[in-house]
Wavefront OBJ file of the C-alpha trace (Angstrom):
o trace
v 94.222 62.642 135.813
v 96.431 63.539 139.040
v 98.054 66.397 138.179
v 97.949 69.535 135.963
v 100.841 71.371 135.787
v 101.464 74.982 133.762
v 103.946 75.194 130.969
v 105.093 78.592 130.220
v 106.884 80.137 126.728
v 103.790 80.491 124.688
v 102.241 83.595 123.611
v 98.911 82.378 122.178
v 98.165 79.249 124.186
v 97.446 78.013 127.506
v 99.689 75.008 127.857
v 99.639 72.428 130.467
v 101.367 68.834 130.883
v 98.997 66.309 132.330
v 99.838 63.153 133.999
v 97.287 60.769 134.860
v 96.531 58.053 137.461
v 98.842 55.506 135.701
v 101.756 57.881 134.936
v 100.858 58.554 131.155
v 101.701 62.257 130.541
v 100.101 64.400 127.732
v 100.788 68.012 126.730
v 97.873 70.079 126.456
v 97.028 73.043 124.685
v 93.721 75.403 125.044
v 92.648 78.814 123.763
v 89.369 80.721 124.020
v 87.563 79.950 120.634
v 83.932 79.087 119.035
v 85.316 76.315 116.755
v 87.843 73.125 117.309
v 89.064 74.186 113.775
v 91.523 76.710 115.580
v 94.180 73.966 116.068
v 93.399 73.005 112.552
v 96.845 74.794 111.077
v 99.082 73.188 113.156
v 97.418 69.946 113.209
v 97.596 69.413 109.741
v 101.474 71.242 109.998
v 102.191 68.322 112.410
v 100.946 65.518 110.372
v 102.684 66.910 107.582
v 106.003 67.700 109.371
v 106.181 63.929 111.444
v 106.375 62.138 107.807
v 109.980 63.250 108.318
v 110.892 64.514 111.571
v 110.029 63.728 115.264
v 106.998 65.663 115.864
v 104.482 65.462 118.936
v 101.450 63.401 117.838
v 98.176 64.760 117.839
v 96.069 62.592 120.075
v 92.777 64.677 120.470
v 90.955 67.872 119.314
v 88.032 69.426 120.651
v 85.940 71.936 122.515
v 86.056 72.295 126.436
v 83.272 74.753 127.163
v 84.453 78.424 125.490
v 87.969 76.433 124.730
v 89.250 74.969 121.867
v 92.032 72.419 123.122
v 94.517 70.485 121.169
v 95.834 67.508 123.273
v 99.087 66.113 122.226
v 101.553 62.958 123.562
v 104.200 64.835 125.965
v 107.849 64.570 124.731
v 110.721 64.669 128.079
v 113.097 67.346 126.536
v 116.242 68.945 127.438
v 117.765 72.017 126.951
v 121.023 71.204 124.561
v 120.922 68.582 121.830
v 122.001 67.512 118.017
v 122.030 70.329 116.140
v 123.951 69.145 113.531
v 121.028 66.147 113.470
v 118.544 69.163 113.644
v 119.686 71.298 110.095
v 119.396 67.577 108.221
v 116.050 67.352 109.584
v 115.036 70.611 108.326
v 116.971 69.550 104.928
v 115.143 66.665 104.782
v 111.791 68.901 105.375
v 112.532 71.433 102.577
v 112.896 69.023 100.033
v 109.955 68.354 100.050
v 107.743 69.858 97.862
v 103.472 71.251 96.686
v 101.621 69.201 94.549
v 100.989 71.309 92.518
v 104.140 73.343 92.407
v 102.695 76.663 93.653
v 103.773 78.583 96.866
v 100.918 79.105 99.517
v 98.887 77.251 101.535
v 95.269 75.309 102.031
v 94.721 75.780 105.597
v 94.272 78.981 107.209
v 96.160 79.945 110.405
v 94.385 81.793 113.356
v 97.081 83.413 114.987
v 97.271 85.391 112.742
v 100.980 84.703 111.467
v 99.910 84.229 107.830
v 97.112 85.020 105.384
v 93.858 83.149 105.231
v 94.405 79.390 103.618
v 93.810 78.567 99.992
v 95.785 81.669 98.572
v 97.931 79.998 96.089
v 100.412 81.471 93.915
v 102.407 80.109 90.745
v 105.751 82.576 91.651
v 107.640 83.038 95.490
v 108.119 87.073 94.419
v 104.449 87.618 94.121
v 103.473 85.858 97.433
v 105.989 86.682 99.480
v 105.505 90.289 98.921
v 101.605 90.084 98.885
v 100.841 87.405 101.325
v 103.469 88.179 103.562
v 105.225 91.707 103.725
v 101.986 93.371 102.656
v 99.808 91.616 105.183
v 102.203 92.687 107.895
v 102.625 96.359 106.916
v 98.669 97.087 107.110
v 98.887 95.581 110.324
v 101.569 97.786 111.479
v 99.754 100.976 110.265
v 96.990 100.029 111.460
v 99.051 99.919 115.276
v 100.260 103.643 114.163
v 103.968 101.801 114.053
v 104.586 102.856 110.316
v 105.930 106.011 109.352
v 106.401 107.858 106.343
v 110.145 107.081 106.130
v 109.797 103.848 106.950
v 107.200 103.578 104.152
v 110.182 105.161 101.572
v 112.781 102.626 102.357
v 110.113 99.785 102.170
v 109.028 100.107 99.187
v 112.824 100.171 97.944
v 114.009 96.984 99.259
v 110.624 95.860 98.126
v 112.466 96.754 94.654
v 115.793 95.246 95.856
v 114.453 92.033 96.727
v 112.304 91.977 93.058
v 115.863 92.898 91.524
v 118.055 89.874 93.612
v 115.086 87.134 92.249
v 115.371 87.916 88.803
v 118.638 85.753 89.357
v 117.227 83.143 91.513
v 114.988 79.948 90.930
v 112.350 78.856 94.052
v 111.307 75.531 94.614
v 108.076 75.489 96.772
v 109.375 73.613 99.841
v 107.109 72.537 102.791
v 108.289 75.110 105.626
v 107.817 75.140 108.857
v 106.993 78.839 108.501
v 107.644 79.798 112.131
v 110.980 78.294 112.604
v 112.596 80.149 115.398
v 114.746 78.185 118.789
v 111.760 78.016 120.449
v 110.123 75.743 118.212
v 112.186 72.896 118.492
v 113.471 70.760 121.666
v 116.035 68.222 122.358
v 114.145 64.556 123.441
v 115.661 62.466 126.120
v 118.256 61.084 123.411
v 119.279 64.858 121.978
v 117.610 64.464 118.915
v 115.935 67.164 117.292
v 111.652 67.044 117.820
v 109.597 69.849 116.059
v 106.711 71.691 117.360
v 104.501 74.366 116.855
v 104.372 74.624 112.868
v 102.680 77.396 110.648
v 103.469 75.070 107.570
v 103.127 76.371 103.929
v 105.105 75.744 100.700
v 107.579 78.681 100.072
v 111.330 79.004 99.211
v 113.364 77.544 101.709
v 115.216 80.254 102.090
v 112.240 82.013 104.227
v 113.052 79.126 106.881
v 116.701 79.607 107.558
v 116.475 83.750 107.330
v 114.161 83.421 110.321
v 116.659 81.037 112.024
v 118.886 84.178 111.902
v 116.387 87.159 113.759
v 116.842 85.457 117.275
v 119.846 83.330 118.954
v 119.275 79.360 119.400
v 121.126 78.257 116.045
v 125.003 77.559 116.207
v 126.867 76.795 113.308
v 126.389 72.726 113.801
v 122.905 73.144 112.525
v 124.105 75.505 109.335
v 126.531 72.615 108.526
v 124.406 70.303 108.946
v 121.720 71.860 107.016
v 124.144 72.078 103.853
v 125.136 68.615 103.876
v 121.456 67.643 103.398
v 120.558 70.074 101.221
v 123.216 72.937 99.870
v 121.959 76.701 99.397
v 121.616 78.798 96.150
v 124.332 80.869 95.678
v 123.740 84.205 96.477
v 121.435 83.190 99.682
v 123.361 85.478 102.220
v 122.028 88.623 99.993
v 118.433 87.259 100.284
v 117.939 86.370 103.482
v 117.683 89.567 105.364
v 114.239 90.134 103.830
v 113.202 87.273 105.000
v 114.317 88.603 108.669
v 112.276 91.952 107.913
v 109.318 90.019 107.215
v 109.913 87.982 111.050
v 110.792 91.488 112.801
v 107.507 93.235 111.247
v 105.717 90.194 112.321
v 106.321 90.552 115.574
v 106.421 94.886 114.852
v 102.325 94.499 114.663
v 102.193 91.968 117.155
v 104.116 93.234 120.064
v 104.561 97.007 119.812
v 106.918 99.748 119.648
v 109.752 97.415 120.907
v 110.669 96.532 117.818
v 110.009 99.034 115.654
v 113.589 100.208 115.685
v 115.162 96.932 114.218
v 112.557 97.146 111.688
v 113.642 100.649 110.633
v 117.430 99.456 111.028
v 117.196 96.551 108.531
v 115.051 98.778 106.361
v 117.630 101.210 106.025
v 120.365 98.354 105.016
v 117.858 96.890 102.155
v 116.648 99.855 100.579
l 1 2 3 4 5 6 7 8 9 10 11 12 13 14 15 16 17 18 19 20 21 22 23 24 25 26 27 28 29 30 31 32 33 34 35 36 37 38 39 40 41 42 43 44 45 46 47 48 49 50 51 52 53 54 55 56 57 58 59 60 61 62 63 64 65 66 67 68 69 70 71 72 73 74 75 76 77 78 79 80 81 82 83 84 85 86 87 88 89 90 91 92 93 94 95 96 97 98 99 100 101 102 103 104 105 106 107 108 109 110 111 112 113 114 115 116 117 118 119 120 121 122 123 124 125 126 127 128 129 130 131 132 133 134 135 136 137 138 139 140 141 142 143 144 145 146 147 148 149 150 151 152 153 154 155 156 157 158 159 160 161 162 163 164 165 166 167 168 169 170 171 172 173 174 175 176 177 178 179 180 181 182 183 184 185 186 187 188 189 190 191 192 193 194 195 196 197 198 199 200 201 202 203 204 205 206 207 208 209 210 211 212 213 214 215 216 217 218 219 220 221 222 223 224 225 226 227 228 229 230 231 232 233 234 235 236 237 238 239 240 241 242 243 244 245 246 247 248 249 250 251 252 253 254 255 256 257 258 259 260 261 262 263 264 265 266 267 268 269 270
C-alpha cells in the first residue's frame, strides 16, 4: 500500500480508500469490535443485493487488532447519475422475495438499526409495529425524548396504520432497509451502485417511504420505479409511517434535533 486516504459521510465507520503500489484501490471499512461478525449484516445484504444491482464486492473480512474491518473493491463515483436506471434497480430488488414468505430477517445488525436476526413473522402489521416502531420508541424513552403526548398520538396512528392494512396485501420483498441518498452513488458511467444495506424482507413500501424523509430522490427515480414495478393503490396514505419509523430512528440515535418532526408527523397520523 502507498496511500491511505480518509473518506468522510459515515456515522458508524471509519472509512478509508487504499491504493496500493500497483494502483489497485480498495475501500476500507473498520470499527472498534471483539468479533469480525460485525460486518456480517451488510455482508450478507451485499451478496444478496449484487444478484441484481451493482454493489461493491466484498473482498475481505477480519480483525485488525481491537478492529473489525470489512475491505471492499473501490467504485470511482460521481455526484449526479441515472436515476431513472436507479428506481428499476430498486424494482428489480423488491420483487424479490423470502423463502419462506415471512417478513424479518436471519442476520442480526449491530448498528443497531433493526432488531436482533432470526425474528420472523408470518404478517408486515405485526413486525413492523413490534420489530420496528416498538424497538425505536423504548429507545427514545430510554434518551428521555418521549413524552406523554407524544405517547397519545402514537399509539393512535399505531391504530391508523392497523386500520389502512386491513385493505392492503404485503409481499415480503428483499429491502434494502436503509435506503436513503446517501446509500447509493453514481459509477463512472452514471449508473446506479448500492451500498451500505440493512437488508430484510418487508413490504416494499417501507423502502420508498424512507426515500421520502431526506432530499436525494427526484421524480426520474419514482417513474422509474413504477415502470418496473407499479405501487398498491392507496400507497401515498401509508407511507408516512414508514417516514415516522426513519425520523424516530434517527430521534434515539441523534438527539433532541429531531424530536420535533417526530411530534409533527405524529400529530398528522394520529
Amino acid at each position: 500500500m502507498i496511500d491511505s486516504q480518509p473518506v468522510g459521510g459515515g456515522d458508524v465507520n471509519q472509512a478509508f480508500k487504499l491504493t496500493t503500489t500497483d494502483h489497485q484501490q480498495y475501500f476500507l471499512l473498520m470499527h472498534p469490535s471483539d468479533s469480525k461478525n460485525f460486518y456480517q449484516q451488510e455482508i450478507v445484504g451485499l451478496q444478496l443485493l449484487g444478484q441484481t444491482a451493482k454493489v461493491p464486492q466484498v473482498l475481505a473480512n477480519g480483525m485488525w487488532g481491537a478492529d473489525a474491518y470489512l475491505l471492499l473493491s473501490y467504485i470511482a463515483s460521481q455526484p449526479f447519475g441515472d436515476q431513472y436506471a436507479l428506481g428499476r434497480v430498486v424494482g428489480k430488488i423488491h420483487k424479490r422475495t423470502s423463502q419462506n414468505g415471512q417478513f424479518g430477517f436471519n442476520v442480526d445488525d449491530p448498528e443497531g438499526r433493526t432488531t436482533d436476526g432470526g425474528v420472523w413473522y408470518p404478517d408486515w402489521q405485526s413486525f413492523f409495529i413490534n420489530e420496528r416502531l416498538e424497538v425505536r420508541k423504548r429507545i427514545i424513552m430510554n434518551r428521555h425524548l418521549w413524552t406523554g403526548a407524544m405517547d397519545a398520538r402514537y399509539q393512535k396512528a399505531v391504530a391508523h396504520f392497523k386500520a389502512l392494512m386491513k385493505t392492503h396485501h404485503s409481499t415480503p420483498s428483499l429491502l434494502h432497509g436503509d435506503f436513503w441518498s446517501g446509500n447509493f452513488m453514481f459509477d463512472e458511467n452514471a449508473q446506479p451502485v448500492i451500498i451500505d444495506p440493512t437488508v430484510f424482507y418487508g413490504d416494499r413500501e417501507f423502502d420508498i417511504g424512507v426515500t421520502q424523509v431526506f432530499a436525494g430522490f427526484d421524480n426520474e427515480f419514482y417513474q422509474g420505479y413504477q415502470d418496473e414495478y407499479p405501487l398498491d393503490d392507496g400507497y401515498q396514505e401509508r407511507l408516512p409511517f414508514y417516514q415516522l419509523y426513519y425520523l424516530m430512528l434517527h430521534l434515539g440515535k441523534f438527539g433532541m434535533e429531531y424530536q420535533g418532526s417526530v411530534k409533527r408527523l405524529l400529530r398528522s397520523l394520529a
